[in-house]
N, CA, C and O of each residue as an XYZ file, in Angstrom:
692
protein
N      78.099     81.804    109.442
C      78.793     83.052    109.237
C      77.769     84.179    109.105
O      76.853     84.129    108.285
N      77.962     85.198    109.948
C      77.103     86.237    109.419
C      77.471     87.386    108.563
O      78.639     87.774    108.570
N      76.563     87.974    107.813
C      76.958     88.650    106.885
C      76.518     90.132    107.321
O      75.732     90.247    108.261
N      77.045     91.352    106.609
C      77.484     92.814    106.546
C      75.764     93.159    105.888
O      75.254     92.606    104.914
N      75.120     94.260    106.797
C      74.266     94.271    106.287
C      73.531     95.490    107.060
O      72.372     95.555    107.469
N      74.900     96.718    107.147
C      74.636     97.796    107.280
C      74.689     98.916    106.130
O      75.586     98.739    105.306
N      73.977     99.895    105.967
C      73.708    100.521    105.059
C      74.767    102.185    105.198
O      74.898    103.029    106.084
N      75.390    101.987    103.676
C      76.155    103.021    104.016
C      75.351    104.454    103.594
O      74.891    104.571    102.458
N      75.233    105.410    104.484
C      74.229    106.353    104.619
C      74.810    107.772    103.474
O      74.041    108.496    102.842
N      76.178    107.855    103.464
C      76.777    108.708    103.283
C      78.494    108.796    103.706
O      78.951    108.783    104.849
N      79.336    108.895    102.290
C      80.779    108.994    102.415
C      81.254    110.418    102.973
O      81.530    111.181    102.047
N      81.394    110.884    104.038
C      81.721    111.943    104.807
C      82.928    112.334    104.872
O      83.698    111.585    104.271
N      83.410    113.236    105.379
C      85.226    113.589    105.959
C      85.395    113.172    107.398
O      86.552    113.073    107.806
N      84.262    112.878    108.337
C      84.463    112.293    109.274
C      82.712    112.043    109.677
O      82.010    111.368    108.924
N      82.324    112.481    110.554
C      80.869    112.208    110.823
C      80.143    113.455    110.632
O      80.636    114.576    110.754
N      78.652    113.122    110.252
C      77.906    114.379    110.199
C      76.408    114.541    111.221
O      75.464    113.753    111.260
N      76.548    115.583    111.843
C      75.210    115.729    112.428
C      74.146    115.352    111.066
O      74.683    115.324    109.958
N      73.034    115.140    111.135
C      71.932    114.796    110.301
C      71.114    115.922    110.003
O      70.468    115.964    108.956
N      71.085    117.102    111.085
C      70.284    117.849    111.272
C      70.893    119.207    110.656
O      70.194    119.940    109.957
N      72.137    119.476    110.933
C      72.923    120.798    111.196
C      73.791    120.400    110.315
O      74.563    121.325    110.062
N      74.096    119.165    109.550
C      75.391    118.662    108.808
C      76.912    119.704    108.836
O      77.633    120.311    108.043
N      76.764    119.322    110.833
C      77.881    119.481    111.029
C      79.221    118.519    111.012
O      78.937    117.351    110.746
N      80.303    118.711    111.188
C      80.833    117.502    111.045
C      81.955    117.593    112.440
O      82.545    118.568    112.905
N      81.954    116.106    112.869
C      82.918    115.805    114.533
C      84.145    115.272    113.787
O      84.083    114.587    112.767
N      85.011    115.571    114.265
C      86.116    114.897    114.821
C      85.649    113.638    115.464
O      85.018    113.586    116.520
N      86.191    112.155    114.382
C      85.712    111.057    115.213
C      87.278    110.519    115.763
O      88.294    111.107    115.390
N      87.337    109.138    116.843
C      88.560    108.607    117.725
C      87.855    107.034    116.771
O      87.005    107.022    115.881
N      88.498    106.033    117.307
C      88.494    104.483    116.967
C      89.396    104.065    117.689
O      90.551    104.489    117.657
N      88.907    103.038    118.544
C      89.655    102.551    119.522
C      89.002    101.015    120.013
O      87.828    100.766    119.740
N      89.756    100.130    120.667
C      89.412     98.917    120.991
C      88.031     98.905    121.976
O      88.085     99.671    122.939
N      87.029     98.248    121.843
C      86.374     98.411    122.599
C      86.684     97.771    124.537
O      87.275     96.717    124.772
N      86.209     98.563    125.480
C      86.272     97.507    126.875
C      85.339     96.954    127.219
O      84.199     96.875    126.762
N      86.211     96.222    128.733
C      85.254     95.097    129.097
C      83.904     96.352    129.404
O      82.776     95.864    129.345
N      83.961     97.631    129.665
C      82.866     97.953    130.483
C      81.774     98.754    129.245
O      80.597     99.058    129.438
N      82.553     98.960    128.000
C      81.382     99.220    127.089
C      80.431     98.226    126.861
O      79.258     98.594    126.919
N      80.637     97.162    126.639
C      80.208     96.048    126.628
C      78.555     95.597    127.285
O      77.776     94.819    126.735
N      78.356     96.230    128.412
C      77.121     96.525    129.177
C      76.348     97.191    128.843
O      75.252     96.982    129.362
N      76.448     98.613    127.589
C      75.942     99.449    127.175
C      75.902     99.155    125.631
O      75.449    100.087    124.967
N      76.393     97.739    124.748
C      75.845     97.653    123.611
C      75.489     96.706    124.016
O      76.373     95.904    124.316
N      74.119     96.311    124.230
C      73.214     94.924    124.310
C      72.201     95.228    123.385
O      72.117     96.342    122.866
N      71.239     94.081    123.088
C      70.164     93.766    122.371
C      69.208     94.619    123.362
O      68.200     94.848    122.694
N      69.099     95.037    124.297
C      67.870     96.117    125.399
C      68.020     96.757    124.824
O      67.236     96.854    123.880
N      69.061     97.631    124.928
C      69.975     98.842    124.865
C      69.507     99.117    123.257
O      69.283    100.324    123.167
N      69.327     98.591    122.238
C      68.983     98.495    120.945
C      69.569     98.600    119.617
O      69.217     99.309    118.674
N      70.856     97.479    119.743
C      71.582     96.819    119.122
C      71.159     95.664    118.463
O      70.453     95.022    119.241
N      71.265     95.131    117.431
C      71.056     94.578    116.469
C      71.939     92.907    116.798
O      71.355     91.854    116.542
N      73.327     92.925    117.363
C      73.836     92.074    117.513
C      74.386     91.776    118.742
O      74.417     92.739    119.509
N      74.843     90.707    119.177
C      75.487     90.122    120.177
C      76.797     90.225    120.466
O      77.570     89.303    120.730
N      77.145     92.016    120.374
C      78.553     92.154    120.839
C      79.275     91.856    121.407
O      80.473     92.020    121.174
N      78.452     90.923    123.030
C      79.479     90.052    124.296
C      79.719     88.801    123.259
O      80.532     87.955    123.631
N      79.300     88.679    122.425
C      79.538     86.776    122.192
C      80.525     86.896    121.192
O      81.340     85.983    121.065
N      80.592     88.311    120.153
C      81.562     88.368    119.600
C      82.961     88.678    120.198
O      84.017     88.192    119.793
N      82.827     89.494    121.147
C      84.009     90.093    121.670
C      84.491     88.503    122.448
O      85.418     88.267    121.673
N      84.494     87.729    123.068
C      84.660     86.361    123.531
C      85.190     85.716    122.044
O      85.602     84.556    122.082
N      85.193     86.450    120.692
C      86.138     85.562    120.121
C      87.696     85.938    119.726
O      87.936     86.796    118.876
N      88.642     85.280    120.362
C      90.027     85.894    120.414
C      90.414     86.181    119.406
O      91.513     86.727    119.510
N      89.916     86.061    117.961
C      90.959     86.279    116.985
C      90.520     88.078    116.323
O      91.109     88.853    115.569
N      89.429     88.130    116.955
C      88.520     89.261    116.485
C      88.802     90.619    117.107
O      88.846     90.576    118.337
N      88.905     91.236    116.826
C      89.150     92.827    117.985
C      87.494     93.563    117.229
O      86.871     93.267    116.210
N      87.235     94.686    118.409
C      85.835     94.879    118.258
C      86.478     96.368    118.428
O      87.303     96.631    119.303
N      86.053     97.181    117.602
C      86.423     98.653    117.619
C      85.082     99.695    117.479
O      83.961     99.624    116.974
N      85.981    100.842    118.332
C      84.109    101.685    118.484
C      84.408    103.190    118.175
O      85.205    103.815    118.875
N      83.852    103.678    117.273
C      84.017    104.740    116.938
C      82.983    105.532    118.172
O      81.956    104.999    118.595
N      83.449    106.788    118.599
C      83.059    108.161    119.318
C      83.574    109.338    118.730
O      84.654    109.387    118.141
N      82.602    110.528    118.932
C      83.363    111.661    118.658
C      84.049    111.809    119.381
O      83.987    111.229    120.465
N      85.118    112.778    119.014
C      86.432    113.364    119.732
C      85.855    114.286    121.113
O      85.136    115.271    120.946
N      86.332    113.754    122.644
C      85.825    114.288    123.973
C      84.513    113.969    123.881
O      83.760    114.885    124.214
N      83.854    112.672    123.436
C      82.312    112.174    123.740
C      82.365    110.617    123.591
O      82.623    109.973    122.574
N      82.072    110.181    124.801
C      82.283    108.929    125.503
C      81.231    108.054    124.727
O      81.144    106.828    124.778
N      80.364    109.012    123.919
C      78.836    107.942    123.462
C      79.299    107.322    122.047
O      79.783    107.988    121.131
N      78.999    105.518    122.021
C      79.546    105.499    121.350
C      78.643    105.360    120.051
O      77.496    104.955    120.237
N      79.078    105.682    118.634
C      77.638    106.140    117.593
C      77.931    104.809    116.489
O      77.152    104.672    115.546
N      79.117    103.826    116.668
C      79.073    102.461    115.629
C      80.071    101.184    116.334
O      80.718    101.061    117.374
N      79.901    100.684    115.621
C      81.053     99.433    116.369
C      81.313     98.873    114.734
O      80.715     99.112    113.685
N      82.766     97.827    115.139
C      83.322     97.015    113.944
C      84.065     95.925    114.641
O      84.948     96.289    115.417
N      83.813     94.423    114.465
C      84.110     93.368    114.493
C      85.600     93.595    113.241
O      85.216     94.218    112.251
N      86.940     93.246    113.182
C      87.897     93.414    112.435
C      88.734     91.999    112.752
O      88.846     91.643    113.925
N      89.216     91.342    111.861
C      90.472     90.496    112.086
C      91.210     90.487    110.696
O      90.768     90.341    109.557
N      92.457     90.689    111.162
C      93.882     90.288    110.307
C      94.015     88.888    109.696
O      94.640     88.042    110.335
N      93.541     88.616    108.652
C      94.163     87.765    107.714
C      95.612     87.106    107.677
O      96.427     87.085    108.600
N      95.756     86.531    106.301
C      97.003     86.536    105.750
C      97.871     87.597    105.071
O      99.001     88.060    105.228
N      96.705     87.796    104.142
C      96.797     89.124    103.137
C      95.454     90.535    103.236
O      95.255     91.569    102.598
N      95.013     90.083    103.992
C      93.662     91.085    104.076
C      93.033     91.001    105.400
O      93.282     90.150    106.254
N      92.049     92.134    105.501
C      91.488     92.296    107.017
C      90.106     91.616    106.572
O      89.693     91.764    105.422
N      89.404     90.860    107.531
C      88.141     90.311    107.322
C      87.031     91.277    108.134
O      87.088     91.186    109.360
N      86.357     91.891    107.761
C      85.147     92.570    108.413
C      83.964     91.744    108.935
O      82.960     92.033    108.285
N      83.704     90.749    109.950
C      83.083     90.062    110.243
C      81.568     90.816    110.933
O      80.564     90.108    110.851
N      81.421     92.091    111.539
C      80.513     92.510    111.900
C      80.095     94.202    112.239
O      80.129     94.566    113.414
N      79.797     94.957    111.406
C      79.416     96.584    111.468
C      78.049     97.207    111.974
O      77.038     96.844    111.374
N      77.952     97.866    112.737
C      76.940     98.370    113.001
C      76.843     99.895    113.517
O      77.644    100.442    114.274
N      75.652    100.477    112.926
C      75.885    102.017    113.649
C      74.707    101.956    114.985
O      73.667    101.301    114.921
N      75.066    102.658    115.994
C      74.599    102.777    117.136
C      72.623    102.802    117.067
O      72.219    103.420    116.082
N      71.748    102.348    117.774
C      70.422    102.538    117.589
C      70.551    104.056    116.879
O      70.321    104.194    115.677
N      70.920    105.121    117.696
C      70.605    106.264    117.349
C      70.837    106.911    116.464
O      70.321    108.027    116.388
N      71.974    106.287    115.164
C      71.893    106.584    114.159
C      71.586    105.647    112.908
O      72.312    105.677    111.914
N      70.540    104.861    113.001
C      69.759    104.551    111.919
C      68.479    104.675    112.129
O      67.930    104.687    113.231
N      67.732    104.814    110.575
C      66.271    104.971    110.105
C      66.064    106.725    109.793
O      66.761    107.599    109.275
N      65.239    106.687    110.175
C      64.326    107.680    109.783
C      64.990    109.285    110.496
O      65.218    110.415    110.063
N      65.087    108.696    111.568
C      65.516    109.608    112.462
C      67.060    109.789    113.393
O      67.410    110.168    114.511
N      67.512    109.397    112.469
C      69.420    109.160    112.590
C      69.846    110.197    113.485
O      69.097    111.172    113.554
N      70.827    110.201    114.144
C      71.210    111.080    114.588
C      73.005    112.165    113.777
O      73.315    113.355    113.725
N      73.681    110.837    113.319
C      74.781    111.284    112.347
C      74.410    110.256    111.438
O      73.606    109.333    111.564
N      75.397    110.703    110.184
C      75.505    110.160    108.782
C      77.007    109.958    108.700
O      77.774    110.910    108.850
N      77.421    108.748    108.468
C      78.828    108.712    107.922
C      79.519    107.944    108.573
O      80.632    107.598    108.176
N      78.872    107.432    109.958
C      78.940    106.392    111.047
C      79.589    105.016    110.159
O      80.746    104.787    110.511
N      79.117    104.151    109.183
C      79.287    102.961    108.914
C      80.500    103.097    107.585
O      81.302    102.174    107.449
N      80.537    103.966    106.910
C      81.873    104.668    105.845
C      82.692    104.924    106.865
O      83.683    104.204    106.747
N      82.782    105.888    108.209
C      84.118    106.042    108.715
C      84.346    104.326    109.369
O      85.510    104.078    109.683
N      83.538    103.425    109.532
C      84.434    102.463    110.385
C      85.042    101.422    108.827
O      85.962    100.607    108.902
N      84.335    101.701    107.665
C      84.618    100.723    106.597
C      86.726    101.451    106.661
O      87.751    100.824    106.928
N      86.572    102.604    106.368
C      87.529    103.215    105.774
C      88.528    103.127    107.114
O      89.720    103.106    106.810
N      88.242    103.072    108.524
C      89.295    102.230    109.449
C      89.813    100.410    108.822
O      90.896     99.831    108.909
N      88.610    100.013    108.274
C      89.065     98.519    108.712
C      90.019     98.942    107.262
O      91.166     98.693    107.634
N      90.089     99.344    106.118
C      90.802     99.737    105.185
C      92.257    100.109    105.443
O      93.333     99.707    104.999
N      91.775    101.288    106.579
C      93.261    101.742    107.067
C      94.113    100.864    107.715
O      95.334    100.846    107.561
N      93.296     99.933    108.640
C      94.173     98.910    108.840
C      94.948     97.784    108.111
O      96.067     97.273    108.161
N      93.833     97.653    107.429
C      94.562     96.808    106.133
C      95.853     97.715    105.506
O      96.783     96.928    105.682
N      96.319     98.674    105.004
C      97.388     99.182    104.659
C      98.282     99.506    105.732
O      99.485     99.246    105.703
N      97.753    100.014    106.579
C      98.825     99.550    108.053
C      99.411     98.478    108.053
O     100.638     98.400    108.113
N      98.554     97.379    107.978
C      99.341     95.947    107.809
C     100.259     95.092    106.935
O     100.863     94.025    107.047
N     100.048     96.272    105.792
C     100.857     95.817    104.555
C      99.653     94.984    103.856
O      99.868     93.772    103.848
N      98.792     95.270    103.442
C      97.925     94.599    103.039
C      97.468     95.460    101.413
O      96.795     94.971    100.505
N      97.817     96.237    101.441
C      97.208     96.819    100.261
C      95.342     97.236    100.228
O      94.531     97.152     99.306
N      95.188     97.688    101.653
C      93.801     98.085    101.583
C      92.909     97.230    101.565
O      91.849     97.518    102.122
N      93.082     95.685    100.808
C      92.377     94.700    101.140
C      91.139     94.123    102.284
O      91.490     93.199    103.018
N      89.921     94.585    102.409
C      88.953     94.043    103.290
C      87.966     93.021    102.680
O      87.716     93.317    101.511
N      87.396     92.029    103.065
C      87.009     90.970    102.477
C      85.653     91.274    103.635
O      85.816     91.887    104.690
N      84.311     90.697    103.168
C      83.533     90.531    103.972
C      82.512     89.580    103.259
O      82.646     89.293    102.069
N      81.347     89.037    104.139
C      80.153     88.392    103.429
C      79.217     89.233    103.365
O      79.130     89.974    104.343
N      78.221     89.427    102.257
C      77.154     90.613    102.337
C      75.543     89.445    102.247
O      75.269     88.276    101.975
N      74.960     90.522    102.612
C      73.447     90.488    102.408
C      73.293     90.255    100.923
O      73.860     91.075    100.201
N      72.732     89.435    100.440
C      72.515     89.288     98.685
C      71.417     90.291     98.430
O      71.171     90.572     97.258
N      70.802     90.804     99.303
C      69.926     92.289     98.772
C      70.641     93.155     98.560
O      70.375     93.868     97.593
N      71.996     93.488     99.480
C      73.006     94.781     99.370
C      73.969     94.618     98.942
O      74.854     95.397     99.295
N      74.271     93.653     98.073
C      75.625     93.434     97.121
C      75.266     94.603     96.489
O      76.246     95.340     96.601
N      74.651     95.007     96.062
C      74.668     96.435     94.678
C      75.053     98.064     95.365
O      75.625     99.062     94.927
N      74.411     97.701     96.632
C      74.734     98.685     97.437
C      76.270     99.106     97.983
O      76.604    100.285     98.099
N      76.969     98.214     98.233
C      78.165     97.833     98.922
C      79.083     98.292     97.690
O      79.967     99.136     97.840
N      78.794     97.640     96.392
C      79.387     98.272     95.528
C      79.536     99.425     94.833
O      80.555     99.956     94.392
N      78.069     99.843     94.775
C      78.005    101.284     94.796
C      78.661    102.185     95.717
O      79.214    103.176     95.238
N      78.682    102.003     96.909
C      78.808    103.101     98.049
C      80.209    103.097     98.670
O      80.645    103.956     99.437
N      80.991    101.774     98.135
C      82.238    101.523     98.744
C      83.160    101.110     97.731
O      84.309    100.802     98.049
N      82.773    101.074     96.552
C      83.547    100.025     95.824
C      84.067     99.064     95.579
O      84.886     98.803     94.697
N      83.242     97.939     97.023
C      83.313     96.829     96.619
C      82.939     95.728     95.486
O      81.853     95.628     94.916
N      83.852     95.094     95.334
C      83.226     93.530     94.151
C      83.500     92.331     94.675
O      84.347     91.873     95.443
N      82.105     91.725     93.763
C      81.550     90.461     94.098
C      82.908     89.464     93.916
O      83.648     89.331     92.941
N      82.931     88.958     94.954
C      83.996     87.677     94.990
C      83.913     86.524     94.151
O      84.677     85.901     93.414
N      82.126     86.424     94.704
C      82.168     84.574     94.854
C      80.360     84.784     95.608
O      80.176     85.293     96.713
N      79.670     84.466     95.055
C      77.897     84.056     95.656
C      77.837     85.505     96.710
O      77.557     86.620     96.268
N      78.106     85.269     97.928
C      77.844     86.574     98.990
C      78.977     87.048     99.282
O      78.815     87.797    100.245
N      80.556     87.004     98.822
C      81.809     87.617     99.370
C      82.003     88.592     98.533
O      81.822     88.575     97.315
N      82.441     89.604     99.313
C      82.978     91.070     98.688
C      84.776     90.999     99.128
O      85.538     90.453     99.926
N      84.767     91.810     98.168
C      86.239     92.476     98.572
C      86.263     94.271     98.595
O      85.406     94.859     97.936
N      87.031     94.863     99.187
C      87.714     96.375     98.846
C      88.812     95.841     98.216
O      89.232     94.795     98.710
N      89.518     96.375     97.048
C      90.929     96.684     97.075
C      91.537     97.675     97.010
O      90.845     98.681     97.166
N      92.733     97.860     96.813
C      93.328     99.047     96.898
C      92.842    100.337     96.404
O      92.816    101.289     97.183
N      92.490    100.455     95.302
C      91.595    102.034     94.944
C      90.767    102.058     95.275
O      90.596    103.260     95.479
N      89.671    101.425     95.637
C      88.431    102.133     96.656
C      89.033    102.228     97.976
O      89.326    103.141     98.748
N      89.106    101.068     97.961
C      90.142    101.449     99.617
C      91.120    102.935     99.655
O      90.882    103.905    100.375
N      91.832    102.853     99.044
C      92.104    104.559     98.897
C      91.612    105.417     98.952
O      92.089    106.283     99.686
N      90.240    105.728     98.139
C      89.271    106.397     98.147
C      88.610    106.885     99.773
O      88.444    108.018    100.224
N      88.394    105.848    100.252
C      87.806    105.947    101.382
C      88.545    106.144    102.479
O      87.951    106.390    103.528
N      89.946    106.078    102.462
C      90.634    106.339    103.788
C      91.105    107.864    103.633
O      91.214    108.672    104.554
N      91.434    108.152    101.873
C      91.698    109.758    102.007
C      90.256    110.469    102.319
O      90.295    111.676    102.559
N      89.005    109.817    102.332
C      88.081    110.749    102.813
C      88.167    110.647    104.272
O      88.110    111.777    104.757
N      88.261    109.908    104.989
C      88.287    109.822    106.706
C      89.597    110.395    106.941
O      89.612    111.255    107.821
N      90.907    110.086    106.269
C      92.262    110.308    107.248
C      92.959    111.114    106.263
O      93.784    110.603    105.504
N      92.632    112.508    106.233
C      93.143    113.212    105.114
C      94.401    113.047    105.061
O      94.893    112.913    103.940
N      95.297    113.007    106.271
C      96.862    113.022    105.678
C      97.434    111.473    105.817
O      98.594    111.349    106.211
N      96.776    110.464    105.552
C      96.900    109.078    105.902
C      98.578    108.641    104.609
O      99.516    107.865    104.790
N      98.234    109.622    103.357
C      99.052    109.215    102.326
C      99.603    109.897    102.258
O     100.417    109.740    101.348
N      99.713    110.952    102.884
C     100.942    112.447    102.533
C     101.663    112.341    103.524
O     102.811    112.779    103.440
N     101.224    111.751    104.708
C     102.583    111.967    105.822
C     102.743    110.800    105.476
O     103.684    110.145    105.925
């Protein structure tokens, strides 16, 4: 099993330039067969997005700004019983380290897999495995807690937290 072991940079209202801390209008959508060619390990990705996307129970989602085809994170997501499992997050080469290009990349896809979870009737519920260096982090930055050795959970009030920062009218309409 692999574990979550992206760093959340910053809780945003949607994404932020790094430079200009401007902020985009981000989309989330299923990834295709033809993005797929453009997140590889060359390309300078961290993981093996074709081998995940080849697993049926998993949907692979990719955040872009709104009218910009480039995509700046990805999220591995599957539906549970009672909760969404976050099996794999990553923000695009170009926004990590030193020289990022946005901030807020890996919080807006946490606070999708969230939204989906209450979409689903789930009560916000996301479950994932972490890095045992970034359990403190995860909890700090998201409000997750320790399950069990490396499992986290969101529940419902952080999960709240984080979807009224991405989807302002997610609870009012």
């Amino acid at each position: 099993m692999r574990k979550v072991s992206v760093i959340i940079d910053k809780i945003t209202n949607s994404i932020e330039d790094a430079v200009t801390n401007n902020s985009h209008d981000t989309e989330i959508v299923v990834v295709s067969q033809p993005d797929l060619k453009s997140i590889t390990k060359k390309d300078g990705w961290r993981f093996n997005w074709k081998t995940e996307h080849k697993n049926e129970t998993r949907t692979i989602y990719k955040l872009t700004i709104s009218g910009d085809v480039t995509i700046q994170g990805l999220i591995s997501l599957e539906p549970m019983d009672n909760y969404v499992e976050m099996h794999l997050i990553e923000t695009a080469p170009h926004n990590y380290g030193q020289d990022k290009k946005y901030l807020g990349v890996a919080g807006n896809l946490v606070a999708f897999a969230c939204k989906m979870s209450f979409d689903l009737g789930f009560e916000g519920y996301v479950a994932f495995t972490s890095k045992t260096e970034i359990i403190q982090h995860y909890a700090d930055s998201l409000g997750a807690t320790l399950i069990f050795r490396d499992r986290m959970s969101i529940s419902t009030i952080p999960a709240k937290k984080l979807v009224n920062s991405y989807y302002k009218d997610y609870f009012n309409g």
